[in-house]
C-alpha positions in Angstrom: 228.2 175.8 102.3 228.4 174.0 105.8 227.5 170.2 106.5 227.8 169.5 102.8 224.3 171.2 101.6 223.7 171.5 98.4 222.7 174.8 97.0 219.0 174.2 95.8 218.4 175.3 92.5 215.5 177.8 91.9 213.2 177.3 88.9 213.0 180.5 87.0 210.4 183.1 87.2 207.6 183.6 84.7 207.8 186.4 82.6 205.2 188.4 81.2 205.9 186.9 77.4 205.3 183.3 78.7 202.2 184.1 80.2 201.1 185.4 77.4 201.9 183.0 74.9 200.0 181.7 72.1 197.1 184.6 72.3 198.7 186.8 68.9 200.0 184.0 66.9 198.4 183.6 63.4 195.8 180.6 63.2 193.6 179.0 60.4 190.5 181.1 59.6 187.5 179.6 60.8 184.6 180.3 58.7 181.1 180.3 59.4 177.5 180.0 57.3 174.3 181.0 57.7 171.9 179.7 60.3 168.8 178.4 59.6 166.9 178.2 63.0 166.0 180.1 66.1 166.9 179.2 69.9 169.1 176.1 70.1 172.5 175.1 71.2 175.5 173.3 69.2 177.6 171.7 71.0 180.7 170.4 69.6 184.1 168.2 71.3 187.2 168.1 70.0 188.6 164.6 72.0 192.0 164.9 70.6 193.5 168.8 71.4 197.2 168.9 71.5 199.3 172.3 72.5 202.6 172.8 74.0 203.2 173.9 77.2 205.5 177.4 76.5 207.4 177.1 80.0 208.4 173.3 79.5 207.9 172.6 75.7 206.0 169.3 76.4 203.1 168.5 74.8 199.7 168.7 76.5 196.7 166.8 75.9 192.6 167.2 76.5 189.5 167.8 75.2 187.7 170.9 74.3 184.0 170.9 74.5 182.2 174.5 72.6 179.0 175.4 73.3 177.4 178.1 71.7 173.8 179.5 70.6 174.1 180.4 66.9 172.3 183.6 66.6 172.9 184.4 62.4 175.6 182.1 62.0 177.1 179.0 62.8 180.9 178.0 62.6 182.2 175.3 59.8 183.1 172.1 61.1 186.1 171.4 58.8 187.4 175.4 59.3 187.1 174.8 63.2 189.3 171.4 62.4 192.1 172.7 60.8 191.8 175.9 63.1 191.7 173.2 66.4 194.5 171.3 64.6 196.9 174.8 64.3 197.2 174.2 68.1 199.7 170.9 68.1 202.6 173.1 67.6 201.8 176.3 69.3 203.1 176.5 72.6 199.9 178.3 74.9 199.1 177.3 78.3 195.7 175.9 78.9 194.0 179.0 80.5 195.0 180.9 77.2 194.1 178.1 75.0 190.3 178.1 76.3 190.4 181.7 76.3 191.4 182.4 72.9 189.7 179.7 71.3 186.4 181.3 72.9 187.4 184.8 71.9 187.5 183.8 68.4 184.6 182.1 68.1 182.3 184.6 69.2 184.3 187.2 67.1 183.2 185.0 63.9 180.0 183.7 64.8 178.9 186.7 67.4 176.6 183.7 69.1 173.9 184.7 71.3 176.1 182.7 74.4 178.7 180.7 74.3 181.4 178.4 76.5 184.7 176.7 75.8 185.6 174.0 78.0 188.9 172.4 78.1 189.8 169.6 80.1 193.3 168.2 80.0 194.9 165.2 80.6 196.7 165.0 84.2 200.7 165.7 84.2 202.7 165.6 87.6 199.4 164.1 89.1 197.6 167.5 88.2 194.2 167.5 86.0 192.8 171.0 85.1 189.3 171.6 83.9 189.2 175.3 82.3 185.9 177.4 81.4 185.5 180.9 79.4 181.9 181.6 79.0 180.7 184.7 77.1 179.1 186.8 77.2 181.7 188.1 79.8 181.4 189.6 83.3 182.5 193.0 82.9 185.6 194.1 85.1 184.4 194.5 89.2 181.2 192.6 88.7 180.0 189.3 90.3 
């Protein structure tokens, strides 16, 4: 190397796995009962979501906010709870995170609409704000 440069070091790439991570692994069940009443929106925040992030290991931080319109049933609080709390040691990256946890709340409750959004705590100066909302656009649609 001339003049003395150092050789920079380049971070490695993503792989498909990483990016993927967190979306198969087994979870708590969450459990649902019936709902008593038409038209009307639940709304529930989990201040204290933990995950890992799967390319660093360190530990990210936020809030998830669920909304959802029950249609025949509602989700358990203390089923969501453990289900939320499965999360601390699994490593996911955010986007995942909101998407999964959406994904399998409509798959229990099969809610009239619903939204999962998670916002997380800033790292490196960085804050990210992530929303799924279903039901989903299809592919190629606005």
């Amino acid at each position: 190397m001339k003049n003395g440069a150092k050789k920079k070091k380049s971070m490695p790439r993503m792989t498909a796995k990483e990016a993927r991570a967190g979306l198969k692994e087994k979870l708590p069940p969450l459990e649902t009962f019936p709902n008593q009443f038409p038209d009307y929106e639940i709304k529930i925040e989990f201040s204290e979501f933990t995950s890992v992030c799967p390319k660093t290991g360190l530990p990210d931080f936020g809030t998830i906010v669920i909304r959802y319109v029950p249609k025949e049933h509602c989700v358990e609080l203390k089923s969501l709870k453990m289900y939320m709390l499965a999360y601390r040691n699994l490593g996911i990256f955010y986007e995942n995170a909101v998407n999964r946890i959406l994904d399998d709340i409509v798959k229990v409750s099969k809610p009239v609409r619903a939204a999962v959004s998670g916002e997380f705590n800033p790292r490196g100066g960085i804050k990210s704000v992530v929303e799924a909302h279903y039901p989903r656009l299809k592919k190629g649609s606005k």
